[in-house]
PDB file of N, CA, C and O in Angstrom:
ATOM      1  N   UNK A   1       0.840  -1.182   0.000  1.00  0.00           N
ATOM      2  CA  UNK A   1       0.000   0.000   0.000  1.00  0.00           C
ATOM      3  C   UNK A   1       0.880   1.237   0.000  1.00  0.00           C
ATOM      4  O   UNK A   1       1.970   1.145   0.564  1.00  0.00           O
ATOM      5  N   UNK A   2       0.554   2.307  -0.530  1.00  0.00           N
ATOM      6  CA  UNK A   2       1.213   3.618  -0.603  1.00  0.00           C
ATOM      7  C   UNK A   2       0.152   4.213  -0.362  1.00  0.00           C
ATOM      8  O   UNK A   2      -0.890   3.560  -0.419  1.00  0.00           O
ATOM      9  N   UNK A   3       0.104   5.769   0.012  1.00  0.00           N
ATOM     10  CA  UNK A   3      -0.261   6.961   1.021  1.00  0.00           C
ATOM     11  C   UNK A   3       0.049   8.099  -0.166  1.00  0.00           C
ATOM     12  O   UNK A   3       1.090   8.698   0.104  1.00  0.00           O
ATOM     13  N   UNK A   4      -0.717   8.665  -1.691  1.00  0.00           N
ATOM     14  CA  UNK A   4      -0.275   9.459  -2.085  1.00  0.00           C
ATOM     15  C   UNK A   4      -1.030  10.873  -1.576  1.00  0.00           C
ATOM     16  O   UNK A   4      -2.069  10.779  -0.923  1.00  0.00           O
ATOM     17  N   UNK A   5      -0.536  12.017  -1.862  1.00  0.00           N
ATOM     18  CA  UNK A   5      -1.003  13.182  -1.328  1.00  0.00           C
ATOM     19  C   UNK A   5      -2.255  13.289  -2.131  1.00  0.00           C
ATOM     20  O   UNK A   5      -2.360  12.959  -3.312  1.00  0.00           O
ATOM     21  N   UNK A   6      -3.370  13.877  -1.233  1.00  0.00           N
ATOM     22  CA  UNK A   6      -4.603  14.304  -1.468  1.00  0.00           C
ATOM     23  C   UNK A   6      -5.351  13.498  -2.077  1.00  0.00           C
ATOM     24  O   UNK A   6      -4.791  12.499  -2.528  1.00  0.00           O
ATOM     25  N   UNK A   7      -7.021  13.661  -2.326  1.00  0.00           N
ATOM     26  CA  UNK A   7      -7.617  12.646  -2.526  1.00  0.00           C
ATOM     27  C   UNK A   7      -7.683  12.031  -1.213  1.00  0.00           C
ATOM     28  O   UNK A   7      -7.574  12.361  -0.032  1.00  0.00           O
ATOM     29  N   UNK A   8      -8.063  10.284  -2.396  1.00  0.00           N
ATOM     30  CA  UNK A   8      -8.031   8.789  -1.388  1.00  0.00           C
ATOM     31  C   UNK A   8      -6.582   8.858  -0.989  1.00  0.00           C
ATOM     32  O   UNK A   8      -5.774   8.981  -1.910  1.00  0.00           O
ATOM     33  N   UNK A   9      -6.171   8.803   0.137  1.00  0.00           N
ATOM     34  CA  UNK A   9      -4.876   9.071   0.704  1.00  0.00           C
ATOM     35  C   UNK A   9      -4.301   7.226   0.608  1.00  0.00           C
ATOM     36  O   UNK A   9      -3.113   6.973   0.404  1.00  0.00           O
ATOM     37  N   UNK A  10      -5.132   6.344   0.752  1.00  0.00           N
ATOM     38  CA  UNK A  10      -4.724   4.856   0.981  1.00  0.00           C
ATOM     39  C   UNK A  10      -5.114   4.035  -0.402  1.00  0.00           C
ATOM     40  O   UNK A  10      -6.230   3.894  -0.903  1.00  0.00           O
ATOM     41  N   UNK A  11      -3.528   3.420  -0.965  1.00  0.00           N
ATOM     42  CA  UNK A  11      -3.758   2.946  -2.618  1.00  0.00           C
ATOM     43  C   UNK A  11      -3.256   1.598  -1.939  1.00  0.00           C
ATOM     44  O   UNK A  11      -2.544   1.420  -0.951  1.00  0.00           O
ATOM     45  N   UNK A  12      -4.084   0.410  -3.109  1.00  0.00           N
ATOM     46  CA  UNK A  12      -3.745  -0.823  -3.092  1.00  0.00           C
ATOM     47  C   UNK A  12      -3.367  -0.904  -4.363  1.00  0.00           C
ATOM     48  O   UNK A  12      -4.040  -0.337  -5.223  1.00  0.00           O
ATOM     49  N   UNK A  13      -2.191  -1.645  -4.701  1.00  0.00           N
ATOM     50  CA  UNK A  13      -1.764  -2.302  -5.900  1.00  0.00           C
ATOM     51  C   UNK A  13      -1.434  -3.468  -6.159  1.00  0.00           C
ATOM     52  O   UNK A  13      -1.004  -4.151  -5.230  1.00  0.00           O
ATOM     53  N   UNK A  14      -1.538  -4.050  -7.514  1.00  0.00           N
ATOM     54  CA  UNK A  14      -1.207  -5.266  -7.756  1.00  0.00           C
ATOM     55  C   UNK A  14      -1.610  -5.741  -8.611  1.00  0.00           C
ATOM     56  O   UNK A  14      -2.809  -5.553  -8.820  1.00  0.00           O
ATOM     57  N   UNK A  15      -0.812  -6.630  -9.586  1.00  0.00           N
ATOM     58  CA  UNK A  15      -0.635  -6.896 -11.320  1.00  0.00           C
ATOM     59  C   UNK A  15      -1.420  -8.064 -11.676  1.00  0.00           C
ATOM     60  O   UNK A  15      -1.290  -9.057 -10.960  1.00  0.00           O
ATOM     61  N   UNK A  16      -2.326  -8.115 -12.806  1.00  0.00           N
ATOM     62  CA  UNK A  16      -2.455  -9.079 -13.306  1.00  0.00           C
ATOM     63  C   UNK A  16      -1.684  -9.366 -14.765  1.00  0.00           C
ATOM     64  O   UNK A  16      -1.661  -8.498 -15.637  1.00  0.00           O
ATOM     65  N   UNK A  17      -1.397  -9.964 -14.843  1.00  0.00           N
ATOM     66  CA  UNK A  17      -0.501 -10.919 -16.296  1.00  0.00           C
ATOM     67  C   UNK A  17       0.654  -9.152 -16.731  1.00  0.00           C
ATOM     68  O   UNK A  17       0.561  -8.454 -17.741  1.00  0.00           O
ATOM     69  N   UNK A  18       1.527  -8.976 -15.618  1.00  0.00           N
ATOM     70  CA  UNK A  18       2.088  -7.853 -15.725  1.00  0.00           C
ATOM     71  C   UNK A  18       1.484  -6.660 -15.610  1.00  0.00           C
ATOM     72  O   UNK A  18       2.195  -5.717 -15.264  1.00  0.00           O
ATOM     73  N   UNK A  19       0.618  -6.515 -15.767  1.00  0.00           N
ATOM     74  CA  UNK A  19      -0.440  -5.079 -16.024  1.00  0.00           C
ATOM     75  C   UNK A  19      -0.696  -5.244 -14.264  1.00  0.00           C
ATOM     76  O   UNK A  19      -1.037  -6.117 -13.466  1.00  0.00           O
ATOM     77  N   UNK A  20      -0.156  -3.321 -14.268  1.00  0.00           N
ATOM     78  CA  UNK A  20      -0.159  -2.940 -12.600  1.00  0.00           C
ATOM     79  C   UNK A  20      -1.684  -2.016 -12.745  1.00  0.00           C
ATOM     80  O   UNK A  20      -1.904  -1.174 -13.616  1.00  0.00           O
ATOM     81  N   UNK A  21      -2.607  -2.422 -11.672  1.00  0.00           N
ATOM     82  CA  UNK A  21      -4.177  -2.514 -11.454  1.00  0.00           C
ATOM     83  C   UNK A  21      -4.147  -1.597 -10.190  1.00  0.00           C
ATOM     84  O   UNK A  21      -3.309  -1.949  -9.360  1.00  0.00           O
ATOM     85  N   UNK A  22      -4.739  -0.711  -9.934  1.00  0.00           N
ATOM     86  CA  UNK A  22      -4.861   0.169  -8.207  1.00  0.00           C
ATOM     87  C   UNK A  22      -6.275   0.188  -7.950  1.00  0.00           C
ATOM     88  O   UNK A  22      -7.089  -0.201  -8.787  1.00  0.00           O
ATOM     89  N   UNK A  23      -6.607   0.653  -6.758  1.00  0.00           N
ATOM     90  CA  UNK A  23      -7.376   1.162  -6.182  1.00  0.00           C
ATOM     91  C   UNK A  23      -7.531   2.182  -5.060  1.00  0.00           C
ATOM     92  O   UNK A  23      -7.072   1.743  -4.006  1.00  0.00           O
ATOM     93  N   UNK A  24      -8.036   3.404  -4.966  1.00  0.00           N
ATOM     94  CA  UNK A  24      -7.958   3.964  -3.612  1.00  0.00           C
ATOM     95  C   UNK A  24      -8.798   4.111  -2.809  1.00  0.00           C
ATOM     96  O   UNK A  24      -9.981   4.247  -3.122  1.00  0.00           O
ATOM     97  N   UNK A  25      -8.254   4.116  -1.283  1.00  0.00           N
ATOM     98  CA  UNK A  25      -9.389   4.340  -0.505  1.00  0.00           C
ATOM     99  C   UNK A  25      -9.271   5.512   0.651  1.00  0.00           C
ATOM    100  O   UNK A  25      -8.467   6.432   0.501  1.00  0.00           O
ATOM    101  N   UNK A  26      -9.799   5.457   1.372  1.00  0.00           N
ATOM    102  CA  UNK A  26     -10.103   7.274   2.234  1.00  0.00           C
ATOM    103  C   UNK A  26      -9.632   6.509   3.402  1.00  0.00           C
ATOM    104  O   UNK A  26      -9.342   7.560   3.974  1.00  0.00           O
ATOM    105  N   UNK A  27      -9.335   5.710   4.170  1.00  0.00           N
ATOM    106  CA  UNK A  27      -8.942   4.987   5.171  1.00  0.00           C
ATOM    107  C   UNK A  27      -7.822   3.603   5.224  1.00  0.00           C
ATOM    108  O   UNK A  27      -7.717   2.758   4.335  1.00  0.00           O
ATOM    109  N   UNK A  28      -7.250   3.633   6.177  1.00  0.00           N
ATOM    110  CA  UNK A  28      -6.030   2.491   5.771  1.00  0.00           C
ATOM    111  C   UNK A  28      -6.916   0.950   6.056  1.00  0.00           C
ATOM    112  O   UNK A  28      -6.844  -0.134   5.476  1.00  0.00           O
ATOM    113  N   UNK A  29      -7.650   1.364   7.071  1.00  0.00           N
ATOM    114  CA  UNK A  29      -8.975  -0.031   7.506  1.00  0.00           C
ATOM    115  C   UNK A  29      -8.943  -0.443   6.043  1.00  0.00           C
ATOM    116  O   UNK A  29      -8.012  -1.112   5.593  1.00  0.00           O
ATOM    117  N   UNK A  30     -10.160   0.039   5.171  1.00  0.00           N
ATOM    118  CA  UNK A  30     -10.945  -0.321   3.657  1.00  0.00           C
ATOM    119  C   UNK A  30      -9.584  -0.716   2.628  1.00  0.00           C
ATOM    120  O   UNK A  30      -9.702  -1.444   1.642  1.00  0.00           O
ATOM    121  N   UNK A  31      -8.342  -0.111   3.046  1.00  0.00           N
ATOM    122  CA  UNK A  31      -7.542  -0.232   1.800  1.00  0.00           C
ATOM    123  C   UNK A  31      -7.112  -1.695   2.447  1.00  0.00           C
ATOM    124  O   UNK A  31      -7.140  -2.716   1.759  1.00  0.00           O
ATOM    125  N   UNK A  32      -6.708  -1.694   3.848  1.00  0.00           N
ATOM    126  CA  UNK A  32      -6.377  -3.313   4.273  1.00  0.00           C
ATOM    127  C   UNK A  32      -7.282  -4.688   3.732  1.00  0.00           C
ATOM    128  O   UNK A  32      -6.919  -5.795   3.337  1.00  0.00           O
ATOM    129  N   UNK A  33      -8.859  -3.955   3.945  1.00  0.00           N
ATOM    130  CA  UNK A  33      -9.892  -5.184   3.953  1.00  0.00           C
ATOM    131  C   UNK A  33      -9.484  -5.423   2.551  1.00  0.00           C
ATOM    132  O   UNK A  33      -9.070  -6.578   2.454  1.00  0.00           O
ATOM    133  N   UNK A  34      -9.426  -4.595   1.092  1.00  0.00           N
ATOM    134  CA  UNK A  34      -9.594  -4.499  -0.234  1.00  0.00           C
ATOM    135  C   UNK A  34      -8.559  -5.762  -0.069  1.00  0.00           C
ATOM    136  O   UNK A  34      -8.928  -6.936  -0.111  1.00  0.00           O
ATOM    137  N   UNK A  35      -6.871  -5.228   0.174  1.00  0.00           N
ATOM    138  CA  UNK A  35      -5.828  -6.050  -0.265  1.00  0.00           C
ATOM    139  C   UNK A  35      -6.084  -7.798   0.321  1.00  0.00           C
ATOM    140  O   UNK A  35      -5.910  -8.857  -0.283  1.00  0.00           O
ATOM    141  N   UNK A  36      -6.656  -7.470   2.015  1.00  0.00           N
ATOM    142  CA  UNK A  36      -6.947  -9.140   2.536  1.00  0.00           C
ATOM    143  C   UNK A  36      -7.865 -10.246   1.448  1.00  0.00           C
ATOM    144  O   UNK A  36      -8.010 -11.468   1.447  1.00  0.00           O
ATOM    145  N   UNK A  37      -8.412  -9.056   0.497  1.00  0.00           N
ATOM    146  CA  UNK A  37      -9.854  -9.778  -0.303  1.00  0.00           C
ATOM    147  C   UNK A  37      -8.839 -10.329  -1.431  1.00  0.00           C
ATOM    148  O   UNK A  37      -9.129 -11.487  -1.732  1.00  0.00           O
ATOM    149  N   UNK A  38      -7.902  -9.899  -2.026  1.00  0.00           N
ATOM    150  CA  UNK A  38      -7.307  -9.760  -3.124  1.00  0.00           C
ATOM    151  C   UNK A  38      -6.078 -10.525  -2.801  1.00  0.00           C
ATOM    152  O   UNK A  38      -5.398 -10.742  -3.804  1.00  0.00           O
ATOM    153  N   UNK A  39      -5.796 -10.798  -2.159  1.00  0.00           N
ATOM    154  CA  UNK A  39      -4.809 -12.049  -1.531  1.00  0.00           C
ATOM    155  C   UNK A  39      -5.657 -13.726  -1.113  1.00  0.00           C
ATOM    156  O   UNK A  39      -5.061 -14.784  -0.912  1.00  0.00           O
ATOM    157  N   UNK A  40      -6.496 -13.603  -1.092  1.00  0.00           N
ATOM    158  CA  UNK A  40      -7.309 -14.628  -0.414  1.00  0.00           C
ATOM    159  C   UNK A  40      -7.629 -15.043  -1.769  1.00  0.00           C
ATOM    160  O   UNK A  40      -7.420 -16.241  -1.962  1.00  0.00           O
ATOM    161  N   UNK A  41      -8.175 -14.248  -2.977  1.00  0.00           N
ATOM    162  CA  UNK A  41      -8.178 -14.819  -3.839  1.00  0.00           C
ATOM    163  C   UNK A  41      -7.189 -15.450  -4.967  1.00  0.00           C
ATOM    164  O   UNK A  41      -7.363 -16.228  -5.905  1.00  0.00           O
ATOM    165  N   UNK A  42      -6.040 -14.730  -4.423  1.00  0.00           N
ATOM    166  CA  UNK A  42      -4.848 -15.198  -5.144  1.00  0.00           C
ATOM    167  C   UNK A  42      -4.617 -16.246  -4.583  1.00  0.00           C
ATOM    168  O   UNK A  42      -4.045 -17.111  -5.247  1.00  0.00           O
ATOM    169  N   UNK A  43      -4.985 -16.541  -3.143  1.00  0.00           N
ATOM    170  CA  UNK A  43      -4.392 -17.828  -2.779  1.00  0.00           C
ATOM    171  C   UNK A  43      -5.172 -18.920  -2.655  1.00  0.00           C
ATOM    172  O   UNK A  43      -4.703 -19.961  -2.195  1.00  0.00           O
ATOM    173  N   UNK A  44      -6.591 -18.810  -3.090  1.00  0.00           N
ATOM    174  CA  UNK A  44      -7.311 -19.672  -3.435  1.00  0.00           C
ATOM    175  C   UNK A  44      -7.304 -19.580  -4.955  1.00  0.00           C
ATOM    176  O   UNK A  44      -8.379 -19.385  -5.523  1.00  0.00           O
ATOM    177  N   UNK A  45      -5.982 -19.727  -5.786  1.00  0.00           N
ATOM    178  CA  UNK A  45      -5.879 -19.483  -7.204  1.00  0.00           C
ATOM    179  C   UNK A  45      -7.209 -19.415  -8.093  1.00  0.00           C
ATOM    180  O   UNK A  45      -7.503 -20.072  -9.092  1.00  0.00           O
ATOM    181  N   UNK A  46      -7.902 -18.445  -7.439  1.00  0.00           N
ATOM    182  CA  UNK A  46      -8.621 -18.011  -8.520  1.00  0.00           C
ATOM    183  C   UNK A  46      -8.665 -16.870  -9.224  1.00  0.00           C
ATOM    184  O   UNK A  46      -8.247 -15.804  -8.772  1.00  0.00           O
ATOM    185  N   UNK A  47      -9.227 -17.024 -10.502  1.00  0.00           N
ATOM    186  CA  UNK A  47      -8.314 -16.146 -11.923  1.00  0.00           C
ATOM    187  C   UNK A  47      -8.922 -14.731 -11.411  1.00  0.00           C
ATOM    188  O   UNK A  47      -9.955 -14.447 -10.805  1.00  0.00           O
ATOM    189  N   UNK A  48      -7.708 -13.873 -11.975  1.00  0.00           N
ATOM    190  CA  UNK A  48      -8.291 -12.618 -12.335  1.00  0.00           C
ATOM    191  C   UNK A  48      -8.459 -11.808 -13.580  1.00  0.00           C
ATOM    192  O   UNK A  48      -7.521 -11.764 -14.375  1.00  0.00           O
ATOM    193  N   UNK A  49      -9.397 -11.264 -13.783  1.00  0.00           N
ATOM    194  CA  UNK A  49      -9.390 -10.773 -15.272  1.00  0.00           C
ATOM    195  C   UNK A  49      -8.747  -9.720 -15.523  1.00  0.00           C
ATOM    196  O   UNK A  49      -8.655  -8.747 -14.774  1.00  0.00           O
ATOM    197  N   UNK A  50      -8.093  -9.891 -16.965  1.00  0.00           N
ATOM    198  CA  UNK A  50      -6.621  -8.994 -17.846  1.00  0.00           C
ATOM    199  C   UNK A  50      -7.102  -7.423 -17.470  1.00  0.00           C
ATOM    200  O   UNK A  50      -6.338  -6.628 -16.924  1.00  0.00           O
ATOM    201  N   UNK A  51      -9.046  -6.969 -17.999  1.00  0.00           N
ATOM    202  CA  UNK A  51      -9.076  -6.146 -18.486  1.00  0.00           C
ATOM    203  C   UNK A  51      -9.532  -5.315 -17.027  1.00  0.00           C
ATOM    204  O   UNK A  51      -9.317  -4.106 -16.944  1.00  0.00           O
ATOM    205  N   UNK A  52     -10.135  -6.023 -15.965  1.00  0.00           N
ATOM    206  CA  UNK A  52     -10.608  -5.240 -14.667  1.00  0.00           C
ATOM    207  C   UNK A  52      -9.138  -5.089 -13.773  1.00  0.00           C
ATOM    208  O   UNK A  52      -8.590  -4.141 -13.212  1.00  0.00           O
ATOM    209  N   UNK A  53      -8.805  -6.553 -13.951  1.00  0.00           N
ATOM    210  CA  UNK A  53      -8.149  -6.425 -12.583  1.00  0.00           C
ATOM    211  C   UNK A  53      -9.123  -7.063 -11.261  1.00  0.00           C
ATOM    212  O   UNK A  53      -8.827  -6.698 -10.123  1.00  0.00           O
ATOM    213  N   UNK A  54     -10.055  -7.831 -11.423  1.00  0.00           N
ATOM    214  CA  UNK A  54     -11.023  -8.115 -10.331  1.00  0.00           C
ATOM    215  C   UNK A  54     -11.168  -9.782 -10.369  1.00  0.00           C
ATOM    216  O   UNK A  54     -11.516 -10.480 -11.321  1.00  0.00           O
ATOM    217  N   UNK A  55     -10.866 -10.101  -9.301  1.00  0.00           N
ATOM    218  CA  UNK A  55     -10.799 -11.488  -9.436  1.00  0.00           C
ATOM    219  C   UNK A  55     -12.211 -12.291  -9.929  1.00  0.00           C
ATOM    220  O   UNK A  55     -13.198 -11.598  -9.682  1.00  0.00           O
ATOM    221  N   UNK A  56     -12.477 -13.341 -10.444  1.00  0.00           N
ATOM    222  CA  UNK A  56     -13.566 -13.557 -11.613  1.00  0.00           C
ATOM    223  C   UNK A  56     -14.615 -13.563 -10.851  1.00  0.00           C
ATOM    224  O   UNK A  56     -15.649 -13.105 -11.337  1.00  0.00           O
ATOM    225  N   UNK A  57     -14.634 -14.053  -9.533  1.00  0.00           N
ATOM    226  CA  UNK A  57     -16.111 -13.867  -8.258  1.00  0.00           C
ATOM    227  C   UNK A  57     -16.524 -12.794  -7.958  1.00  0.00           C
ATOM    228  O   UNK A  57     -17.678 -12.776  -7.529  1.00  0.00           O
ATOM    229  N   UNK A  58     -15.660 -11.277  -8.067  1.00  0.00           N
ATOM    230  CA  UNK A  58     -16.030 -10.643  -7.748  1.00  0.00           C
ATOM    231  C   UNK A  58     -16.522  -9.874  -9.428  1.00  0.00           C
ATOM    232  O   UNK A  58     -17.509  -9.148  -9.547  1.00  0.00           O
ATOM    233  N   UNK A  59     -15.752 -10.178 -10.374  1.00  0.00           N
ATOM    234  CA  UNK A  59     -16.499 -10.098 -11.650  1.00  0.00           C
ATOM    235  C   UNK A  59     -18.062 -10.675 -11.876  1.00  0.00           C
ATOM    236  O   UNK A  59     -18.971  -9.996 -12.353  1.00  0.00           O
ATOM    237  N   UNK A  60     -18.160 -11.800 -11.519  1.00  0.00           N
ATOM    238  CA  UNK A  60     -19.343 -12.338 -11.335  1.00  0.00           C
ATOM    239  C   UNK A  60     -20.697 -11.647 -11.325  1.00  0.00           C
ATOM    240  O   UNK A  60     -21.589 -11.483 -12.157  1.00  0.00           O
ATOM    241  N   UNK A  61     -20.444 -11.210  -9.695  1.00  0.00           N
ATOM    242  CA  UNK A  61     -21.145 -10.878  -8.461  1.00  0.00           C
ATOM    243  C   UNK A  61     -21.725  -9.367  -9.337  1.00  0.00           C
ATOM    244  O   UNK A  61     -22.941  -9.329  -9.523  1.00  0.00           O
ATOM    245  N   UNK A  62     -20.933  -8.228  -9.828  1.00  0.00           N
ATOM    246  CA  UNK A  62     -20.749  -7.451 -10.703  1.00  0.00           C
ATOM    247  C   UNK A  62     -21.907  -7.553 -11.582  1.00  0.00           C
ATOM    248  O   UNK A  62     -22.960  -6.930 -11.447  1.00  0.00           O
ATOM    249  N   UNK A  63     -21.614  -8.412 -12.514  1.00  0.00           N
ATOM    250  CA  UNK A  63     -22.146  -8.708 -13.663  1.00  0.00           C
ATOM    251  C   UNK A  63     -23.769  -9.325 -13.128  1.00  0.00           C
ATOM    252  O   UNK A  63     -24.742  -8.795 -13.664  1.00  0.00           O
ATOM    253  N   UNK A  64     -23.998 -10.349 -12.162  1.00  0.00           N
ATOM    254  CA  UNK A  64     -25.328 -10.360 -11.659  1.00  0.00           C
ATOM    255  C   UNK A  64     -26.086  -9.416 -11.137  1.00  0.00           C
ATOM    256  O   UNK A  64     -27.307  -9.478 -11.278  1.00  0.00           O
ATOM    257  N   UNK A  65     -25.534  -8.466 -10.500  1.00  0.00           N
ATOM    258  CA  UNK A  65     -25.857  -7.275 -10.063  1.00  0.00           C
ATOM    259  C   UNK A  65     -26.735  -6.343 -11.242  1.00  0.00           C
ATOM    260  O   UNK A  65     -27.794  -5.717 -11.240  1.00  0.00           O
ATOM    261  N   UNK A  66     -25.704  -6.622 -12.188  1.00  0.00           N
ATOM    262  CA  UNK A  66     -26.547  -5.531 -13.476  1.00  0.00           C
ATOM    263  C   UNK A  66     -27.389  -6.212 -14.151  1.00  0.00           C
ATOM    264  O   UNK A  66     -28.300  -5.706 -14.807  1.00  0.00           O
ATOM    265  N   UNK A  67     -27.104  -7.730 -14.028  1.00  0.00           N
ATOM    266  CA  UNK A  67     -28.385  -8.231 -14.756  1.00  0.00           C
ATOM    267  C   UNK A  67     -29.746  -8.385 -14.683  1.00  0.00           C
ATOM    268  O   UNK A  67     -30.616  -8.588 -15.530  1.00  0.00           O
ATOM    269  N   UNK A  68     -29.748  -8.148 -12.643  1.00  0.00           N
ATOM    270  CA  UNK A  68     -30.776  -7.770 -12.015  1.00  0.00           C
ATOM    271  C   UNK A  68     -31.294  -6.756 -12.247  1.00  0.00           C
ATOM    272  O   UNK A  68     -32.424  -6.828 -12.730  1.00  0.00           O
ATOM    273  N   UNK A  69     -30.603  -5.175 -11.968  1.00  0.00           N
ATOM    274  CA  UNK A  69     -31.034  -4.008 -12.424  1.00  0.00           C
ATOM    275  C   UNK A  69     -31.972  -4.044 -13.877  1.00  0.00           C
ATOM    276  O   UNK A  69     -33.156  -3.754 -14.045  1.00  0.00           O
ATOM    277  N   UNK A  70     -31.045  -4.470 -14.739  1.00  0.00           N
ATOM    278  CA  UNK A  70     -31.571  -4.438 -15.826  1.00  0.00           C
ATOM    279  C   UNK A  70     -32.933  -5.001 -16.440  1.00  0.00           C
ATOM    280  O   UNK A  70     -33.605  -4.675 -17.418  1.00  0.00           O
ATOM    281  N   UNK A  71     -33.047  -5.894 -15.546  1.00  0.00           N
ATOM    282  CA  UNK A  71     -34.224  -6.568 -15.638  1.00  0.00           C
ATOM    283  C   UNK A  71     -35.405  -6.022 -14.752  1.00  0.00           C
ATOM    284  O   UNK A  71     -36.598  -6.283 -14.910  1.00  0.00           O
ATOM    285  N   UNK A  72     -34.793  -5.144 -13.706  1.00  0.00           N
ATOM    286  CA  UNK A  72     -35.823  -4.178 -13.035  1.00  0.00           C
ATOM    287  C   UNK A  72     -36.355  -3.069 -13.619  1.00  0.00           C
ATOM    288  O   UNK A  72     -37.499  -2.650 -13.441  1.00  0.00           O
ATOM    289  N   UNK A  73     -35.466  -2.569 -14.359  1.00  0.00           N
ATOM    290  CA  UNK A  73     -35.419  -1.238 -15.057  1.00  0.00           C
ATOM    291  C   UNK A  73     -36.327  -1.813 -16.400  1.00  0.00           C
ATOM    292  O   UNK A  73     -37.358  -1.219 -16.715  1.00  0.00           O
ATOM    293  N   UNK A  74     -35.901  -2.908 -17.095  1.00  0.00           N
ATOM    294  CA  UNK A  74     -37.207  -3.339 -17.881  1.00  0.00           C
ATOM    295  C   UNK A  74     -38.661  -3.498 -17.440  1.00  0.00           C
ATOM    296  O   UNK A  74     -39.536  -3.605 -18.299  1.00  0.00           O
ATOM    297  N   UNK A  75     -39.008  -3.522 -15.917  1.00  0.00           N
ATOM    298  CA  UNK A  75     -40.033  -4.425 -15.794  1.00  0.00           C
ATOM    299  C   UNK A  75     -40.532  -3.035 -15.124  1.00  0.00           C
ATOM    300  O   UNK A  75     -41.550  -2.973 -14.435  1.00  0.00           O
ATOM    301  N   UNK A  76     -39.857  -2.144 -15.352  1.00  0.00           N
ATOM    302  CA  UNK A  76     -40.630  -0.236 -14.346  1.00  0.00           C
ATOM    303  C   UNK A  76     -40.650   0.324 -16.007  1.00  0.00           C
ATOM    304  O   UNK A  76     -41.342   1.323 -16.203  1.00  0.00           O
ATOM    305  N   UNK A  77     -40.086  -0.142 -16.937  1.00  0.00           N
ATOM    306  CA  UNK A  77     -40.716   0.706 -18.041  1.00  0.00           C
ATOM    307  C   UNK A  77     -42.360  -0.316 -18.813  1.00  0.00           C
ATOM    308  O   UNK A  77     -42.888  -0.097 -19.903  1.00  0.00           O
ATOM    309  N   UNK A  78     -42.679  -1.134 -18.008  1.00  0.00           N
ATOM    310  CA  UNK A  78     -43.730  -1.956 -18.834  1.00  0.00           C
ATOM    311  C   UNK A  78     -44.714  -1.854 -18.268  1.00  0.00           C
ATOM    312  O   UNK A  78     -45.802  -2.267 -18.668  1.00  0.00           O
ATOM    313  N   UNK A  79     -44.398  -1.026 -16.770  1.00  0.00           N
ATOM    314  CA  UNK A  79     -45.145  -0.913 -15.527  1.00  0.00           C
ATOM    315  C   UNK A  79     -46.217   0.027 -16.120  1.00  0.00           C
ATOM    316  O   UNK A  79     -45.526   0.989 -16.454  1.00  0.00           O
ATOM    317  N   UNK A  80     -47.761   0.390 -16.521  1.00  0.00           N
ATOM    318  CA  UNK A  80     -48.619   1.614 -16.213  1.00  0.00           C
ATOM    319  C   UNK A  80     -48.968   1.675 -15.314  1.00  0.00           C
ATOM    320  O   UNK A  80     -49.085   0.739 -14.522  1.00  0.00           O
ATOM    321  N   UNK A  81     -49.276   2.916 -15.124  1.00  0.00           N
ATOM    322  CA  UNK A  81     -50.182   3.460 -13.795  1.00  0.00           C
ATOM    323  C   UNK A  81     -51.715   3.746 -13.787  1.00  0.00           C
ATOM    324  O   UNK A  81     -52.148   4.467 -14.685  1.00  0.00           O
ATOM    325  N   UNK A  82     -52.372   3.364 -13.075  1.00  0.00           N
ATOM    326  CA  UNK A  82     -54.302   3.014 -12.732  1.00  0.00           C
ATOM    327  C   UNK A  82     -54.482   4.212 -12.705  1.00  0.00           C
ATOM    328  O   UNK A  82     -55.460   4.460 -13.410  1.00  0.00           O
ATOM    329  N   UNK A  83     -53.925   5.406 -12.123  1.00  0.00           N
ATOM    330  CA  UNK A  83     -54.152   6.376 -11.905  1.00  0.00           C
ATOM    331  C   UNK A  83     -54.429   7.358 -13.254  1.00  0.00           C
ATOM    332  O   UNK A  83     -54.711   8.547 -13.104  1.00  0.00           O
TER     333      UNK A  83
END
């Protein structure tokens, strides 16, 4: 972790397939929890993707997330109102 001036003061780093990936956070707590998450998955060798940088579960999780929305956001435009 590095501490750059201003801003998110607390950065996590770390490479997938060479390519250096960051993140920042406003507290050293959130930047610790980020890196404990991002080690746990390295050491339960599971993949991370070239183009995020996010290990593929948390790609996942991501990607279900919007598929939900999306399917909400379809189902409020089909919605009329009685009124």
């Amino acid at each position: 972790m590095s501490a750059p001036i201003g801003g998110k003061p607390f950065m996590v780093r770390w490479t997938v397939n060479g390519r250096e990936k960051s993140e920042s956070f406003m507290t050293v707590g959130l930047a610790d929890s980020r890196l404990s998450k991002l080690m746990t998955a390295a050491r339960d060798g599971e993949p991370f993707d070239e183009h995020t940088g996010l290990p593929a579960s948390e790609l996942r999780a991501i990607k279900q997330r919007t598929a939900w929305y999306d399917h909400m956001a379809q189902r409020g435009r089909g919605h009329k109102s009685t009124s």
